[in-house]
Every structure is written in C-alpha cells, then in structure tokens.
N, C-alpha and C positions, 0 to 999 in steps of 0.2 A: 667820303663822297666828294670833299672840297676839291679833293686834286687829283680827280679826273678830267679832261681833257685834250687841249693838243699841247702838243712840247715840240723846241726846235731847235737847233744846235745849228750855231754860224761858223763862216771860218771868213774874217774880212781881208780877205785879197781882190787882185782885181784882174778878172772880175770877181766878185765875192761870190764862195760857195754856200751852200744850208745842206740842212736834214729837217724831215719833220714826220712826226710820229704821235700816234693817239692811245692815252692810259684812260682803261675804262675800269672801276673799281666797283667789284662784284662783292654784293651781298646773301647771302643764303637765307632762305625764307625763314620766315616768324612768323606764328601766328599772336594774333591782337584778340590778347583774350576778353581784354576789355568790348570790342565787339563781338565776340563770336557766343553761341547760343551754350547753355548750359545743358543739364538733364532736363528732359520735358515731359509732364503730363497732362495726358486729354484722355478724356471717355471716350470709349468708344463709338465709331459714328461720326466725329469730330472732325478736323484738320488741325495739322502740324505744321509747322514754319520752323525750317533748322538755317539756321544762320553762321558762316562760317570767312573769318578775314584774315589776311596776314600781308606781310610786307617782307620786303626785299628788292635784290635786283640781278636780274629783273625782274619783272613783275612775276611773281609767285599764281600759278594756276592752283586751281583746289578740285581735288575728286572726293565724290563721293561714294563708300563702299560700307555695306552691312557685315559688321564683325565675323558672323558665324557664315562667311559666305552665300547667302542667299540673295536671290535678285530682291532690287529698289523696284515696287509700285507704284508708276507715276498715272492717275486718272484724269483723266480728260473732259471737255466740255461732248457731249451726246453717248454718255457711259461709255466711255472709247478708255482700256486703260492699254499701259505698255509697261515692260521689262526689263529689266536692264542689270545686269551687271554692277556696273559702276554712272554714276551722275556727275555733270560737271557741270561747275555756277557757283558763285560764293553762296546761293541759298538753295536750299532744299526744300521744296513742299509737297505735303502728304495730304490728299486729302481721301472724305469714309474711312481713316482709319480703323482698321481690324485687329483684333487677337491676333493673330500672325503677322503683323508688324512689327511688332513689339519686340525690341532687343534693342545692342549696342551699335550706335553710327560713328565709320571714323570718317571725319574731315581729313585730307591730307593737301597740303599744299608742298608743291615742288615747282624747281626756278629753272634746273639744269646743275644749278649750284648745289653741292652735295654742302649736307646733308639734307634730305627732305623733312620736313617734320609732320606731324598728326595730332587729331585731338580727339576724345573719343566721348560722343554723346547720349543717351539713355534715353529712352522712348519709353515711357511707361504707361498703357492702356488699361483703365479701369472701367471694370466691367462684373456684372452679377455674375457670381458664382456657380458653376454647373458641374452637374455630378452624372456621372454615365457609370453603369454597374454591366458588365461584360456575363453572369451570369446571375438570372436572377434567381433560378432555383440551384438548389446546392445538394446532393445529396449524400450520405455517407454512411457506414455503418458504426453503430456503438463500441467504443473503445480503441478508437483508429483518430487519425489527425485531419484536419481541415482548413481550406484556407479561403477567406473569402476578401474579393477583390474590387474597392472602388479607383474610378479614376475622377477626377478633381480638377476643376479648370477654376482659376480663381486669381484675380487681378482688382489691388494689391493683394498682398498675399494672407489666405484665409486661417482661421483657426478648424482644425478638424481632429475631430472624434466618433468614436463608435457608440453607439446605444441600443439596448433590448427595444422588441414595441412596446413593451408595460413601462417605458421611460427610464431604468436604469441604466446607467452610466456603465461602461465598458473599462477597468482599469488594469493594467498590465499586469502579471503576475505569472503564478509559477503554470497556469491554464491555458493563459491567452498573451498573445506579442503583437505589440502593435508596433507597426514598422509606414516608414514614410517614405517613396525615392522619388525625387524631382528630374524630369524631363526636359524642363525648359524652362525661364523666367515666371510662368502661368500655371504649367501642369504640372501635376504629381499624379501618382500612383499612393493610394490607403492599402495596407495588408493585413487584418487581420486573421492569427492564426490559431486557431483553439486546438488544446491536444489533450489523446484521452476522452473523447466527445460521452457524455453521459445522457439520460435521457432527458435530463431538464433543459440543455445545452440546445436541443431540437425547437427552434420556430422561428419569428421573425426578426432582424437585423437592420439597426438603420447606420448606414453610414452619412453624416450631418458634416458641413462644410460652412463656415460663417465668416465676413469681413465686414467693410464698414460701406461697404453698397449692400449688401442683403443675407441672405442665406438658402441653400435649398439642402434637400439629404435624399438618399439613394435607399430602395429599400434589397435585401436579400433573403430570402425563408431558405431553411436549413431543414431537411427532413429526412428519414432514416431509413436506409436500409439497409436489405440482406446480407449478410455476408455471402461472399461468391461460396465458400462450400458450403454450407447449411442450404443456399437455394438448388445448388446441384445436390444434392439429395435430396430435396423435395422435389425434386424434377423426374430425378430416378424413382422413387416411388410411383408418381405421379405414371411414368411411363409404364411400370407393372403392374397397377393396376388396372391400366388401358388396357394393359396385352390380357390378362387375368380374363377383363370383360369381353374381347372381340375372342376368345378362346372358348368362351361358356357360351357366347351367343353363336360363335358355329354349330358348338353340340346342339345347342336346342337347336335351330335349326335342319339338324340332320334326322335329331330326333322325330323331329315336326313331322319329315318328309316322307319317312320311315311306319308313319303311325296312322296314316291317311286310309281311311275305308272307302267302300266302295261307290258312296254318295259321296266324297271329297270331304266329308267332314272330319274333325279331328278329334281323336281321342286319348285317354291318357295311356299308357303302354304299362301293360299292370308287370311285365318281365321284368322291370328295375324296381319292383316294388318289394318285400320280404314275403315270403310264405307264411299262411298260418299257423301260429304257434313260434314263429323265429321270434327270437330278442333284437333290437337295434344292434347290440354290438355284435351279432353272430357272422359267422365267415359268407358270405355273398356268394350265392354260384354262378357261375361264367354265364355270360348270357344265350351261347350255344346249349349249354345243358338245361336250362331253364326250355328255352325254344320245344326241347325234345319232351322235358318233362308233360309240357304245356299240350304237345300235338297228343302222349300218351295218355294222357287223362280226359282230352275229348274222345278219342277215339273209343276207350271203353265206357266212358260214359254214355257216348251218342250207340253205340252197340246194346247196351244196356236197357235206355227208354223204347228203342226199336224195337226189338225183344218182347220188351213188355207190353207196348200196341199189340204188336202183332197178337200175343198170347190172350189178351182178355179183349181187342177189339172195341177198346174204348180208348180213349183219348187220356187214360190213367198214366200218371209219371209214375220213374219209379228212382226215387233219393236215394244216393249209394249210404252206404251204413256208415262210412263215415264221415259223413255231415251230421252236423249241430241242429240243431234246433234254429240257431242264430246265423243260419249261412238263409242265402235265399240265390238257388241257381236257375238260370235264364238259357235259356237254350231254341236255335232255329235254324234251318236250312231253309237252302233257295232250290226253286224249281228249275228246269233247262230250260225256261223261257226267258228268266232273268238271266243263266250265262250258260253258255254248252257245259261246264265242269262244274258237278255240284259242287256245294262250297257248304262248309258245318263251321259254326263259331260255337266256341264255351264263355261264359264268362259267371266264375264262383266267386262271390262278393259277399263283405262282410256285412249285415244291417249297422247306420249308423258310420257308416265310413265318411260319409259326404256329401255335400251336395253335386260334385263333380261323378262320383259312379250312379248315383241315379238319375241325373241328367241322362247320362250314357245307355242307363236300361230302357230312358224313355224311348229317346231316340232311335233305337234299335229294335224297339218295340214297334213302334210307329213301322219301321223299312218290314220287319216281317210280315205284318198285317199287309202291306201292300204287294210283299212276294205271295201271302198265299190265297189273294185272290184271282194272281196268277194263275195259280194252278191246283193240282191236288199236291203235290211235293212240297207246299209252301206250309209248314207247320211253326208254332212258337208255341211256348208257355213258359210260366214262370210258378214254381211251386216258394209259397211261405214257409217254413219252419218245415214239420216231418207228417202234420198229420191232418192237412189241407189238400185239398182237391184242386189240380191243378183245370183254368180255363181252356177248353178246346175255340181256335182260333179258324 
C-alpha cells in the first residue's frame, strides 16, 4: 500500500520535458473474523444481530444471502415486514425471529478485486417441541404390514421414540423398524413400521419427542379390519339373503292378494296346505289339480245336503261317509240379494288345527248369518263329529 501514488519521469533539456502517472495498489477483500459474528442462538420470539466486516481495497461491500436460497425477513416498526433476496450492510437484523428462519447466513464481501470471499453463519432457533400425526386412526387387517407416521418439529435437536399407552417402550426388532428422515435443521419425519400385525399389536401408540426446552408426544390408535375378501363375501351373502327375503315377501304378497274374500278380509289358503292323511314328505299336487279337486268335492258335497233338505224338510245335514268323527264341516251359500251368481264355499277342517281355521269358521259364520237374513237362500251350519244335529240358521 506504501507505493501507491504519483510517479514522474523527467527529461532536463530546455525546455525541460516530464511524464506523470498514478500506481494505485489493489487489495482483494478479507474478511475480519475478529469482528465479524459467529453461530447464533435465540429463542424463538427473539431478535438477532449478524455482524459481518472485512477489509481491502477498495473498500470490500458485504451481501447478505440465506444458504438454502430462501428470501431474508426484514420486520419493521408498525408489523410492516419485507423480503428480499439478498441484504446489504456489514450488519444484519432479525427481529420475532421464527422456526423458518433458521438455517445457514453467508456473509460475502466483494471489492471488484477477485477473489470475493464469504463466511458462513448459523442461526439456531430454540423452541418447544411439536408433534403433528398426519393420521390419527390407522387401520389394517391381521397379518398384513403397517406404518404409522409422526412428524416432529423440534429445536435443538430432540430425542424421540415410540411407546404403547400402557407405557411400554417400543424397540426395534425383527417386528417393528423404527426409522428417522430429517427435512430441515428442525423437522423430521418418525416411521414406525410393524409387520405381521397380530391381535395384541391393535390399540393405542404414542409417538414422544423430548429436548431441553420440553417435551410433548403424538397419539395414533391402530384398529383392525376385514380383509377386502372375507368382507366381499360377507357382502355377497348379505345380498342373498336380501334377494332370498324381497322373493318370499313377493310370494306372500301375491298370495295375500289371491286369498281376499268377499268382505276384504284375509284368509289362510287351505290349497297349499297337504290333504288328510298325506305325510310331510309326500309328493304335493299342482295347485291347478288341487283348485279342481277342491270345486269337486264342494259340488257333491253341496248336492248331497240339498238333497237331504229337500228329502226330510228339516234343516238335517247330511256327513258324507267319509268323514271322521274328528273332521267338523262348515258349509253356506249366499242369496241373490248379496250377489246376482250364487256363490257355495266348502271348508273341511281338522278339530284342533288352530287358532287361525277357527278364527276363520267364526268369521264366516258371522257373514252367513248376516247373508241369510237376507233371504231365504241364505243357509249355514256346521255339524260336530257324525252324530250331532246340526243348527238351522
């Protein structure tokens, strides 16, 4: 630096000639570590002061730029903040510093004079520990793998492990992998992995985060289900039987419709029921030949008792020979006041069948009595066993 300035070279004639000329000696910056700031920690909340000097010539300018390329927050008097890029000033100040400040600051000072040089600072923000769980329920089927996920914010850097809720400790093995992956100076990623999941393996999970500011922990519940096939064939089931029951409750319903007398009330349909003397397992007849059977056994029947009025002029039935003792048959017509086309019903019933077929006799008993005060056409009775006298109505 001593021998820079002017220079001059003479030549003594006369008149006497010169030259003159000016050496200017350039130095490339240095930074003065002795002033300039080191790594620094505040709490969060806080403010920072980065401090940053060097020398040369000419004078050495200083930029300030955040390692991981992210803009400098510079806050303001009336919460007014701004962003930047890059800072210039030999000082830097941060103030409220946050969790996302936190990282490496290079100082760089340059003169024009190569080389520039740099110096690289540490911002370290301490702050309680936080734990965010991304899913709190988990669920899976028995003998299948599972992976349960904390995230971990924690400055300085925290100790962390996993635990059951009954407090036992969670340690790596041939079961469970306990894995770490850091994000950034603060954050990580907890992975716990269980495989082979058994049934003891099912309930609650703490994921725990601890430093020397505090601690807090994440909770996850682990619960079990169906395997995708076992529920798709309970599903299929489930649907057959649906269809099974909207299939039966057509029938009945058609049945219902099918079985309506002539006051709307409903009765039971004795044609799908077996004949006396059939076995449960015997062959069933079509319910057309039933129909036929059914009209040909009124009709000589009802020919039969007519007959017999007629013949003795008493209101005397007369029991075809072969009925029981234990049969009890009901029989009436309707006059042509009740409809233009007479109408004859039979119905031969077992004693002791039910409370449903003699609901039925009552009922039907009731509607004749009211057809045969209609008319004279309007007759009922009902004979007991073989050797009772039937009521004239």
């Amino acid at each position: 630096m001593e021998d820079s300035g002017k220079y001059m070279c003479q030549v003594n004639t006369d008149p006497m000639k010169m030259q003159t000329a000016t050496l200017e000696v350039v130095i490339p910056p240095d930074i003065i570590n002795e002033e300039t700031s080191g790594d620094l920690m505040v709490p969060e909340g806080g403010a920072a002061k980065l401090v940053c000097r060097a020398r040369g010539h000419p004078k050495p300018r200083i930029t300030w730029r955040r390692e991981d390329g992210r803009e400098i927050i510079a806050r303001h008097a009336g919460h007014q903040k701004t962003k930047a890029p890059s800072v210039e000033g030999e000082m830097l100040t941060l103030s409220k510093v946050t969790r996302s400040e936190m990282g490496a600051y290079m100082c760089i000072a340059s003169n024009g004079v190569p080389p520039s040089v740099s110096k690289r600072m540490k911002l370290q923000v301490h702050f309680h520990p936080l734990v965010q769980v991304p899913n709190q329920l988990v669920g899976a089927p028995v003998l299948t793998d599972v992976t349960l996920i904390c995230n971990v914010e924690a400055s300085p850097k925290a100790i962390n492990y996993w635990q059951r809720e009954n407090g036992e400790m969670i340690i790596a093995g041939d079961r469970y992998a306990l894995t770490e992956k850091e994000h950034n100076m603060y954050s990580m990623e907890m992975v716990l992995h269980i495989k082979r999941l058994q049934s003891s393996d099912f309930g609650g999970y703490k994921c725990i985060s601890k430093n020397s500011i505090g601690d807090t922990e994440g909770t996850i519940r682990l619960y079990e289900m169906e395997r995708p096939g076992r529920k798709q064939m309970r599903d299929d089931d489930i649907n057959e039987v649906t269809r099974h029951e909207v299939e039966n409750r057509h029938k009945e319903n058609r049945h219902e419709e099918g079985s309506r007398n002539q006051n709307g009330r409903l009765y039971k349909d004795r044609t799908q029921e077996p004949e006396l003397g059939s076995s449960a397992d015997s062959t069933r007849v079509p319910a057309a030949s039933q129909r036929t059977i059914q009209l040909i056994k009124t009709f000589i029947l009802a020919l039969l008792v007519l007959l017999a009025t007629t013949a003795t002029g008493t209101a005397e039935a007369v029991a075809p020979t072969t009925t029981t003792a234990a049969a009890t048959m009901f029989f009436y017509t309707k006059g042509a006041r009740q409809k233009d086309t007479k109408e004859t019903n039979l119905r031969l019933e077992l004693n002791g069948a039910g409370d449903a077929e003699h609901e039925f006799c009552e009922r039907s008993a009731t509607t004749t009595r009211a057809g045969a005060g209609a008319g004279p056409n309007g007759i009922g009775w009902s004979v007991e066993g073989l050797n009772r006298t039937p009521a004239t109505k």
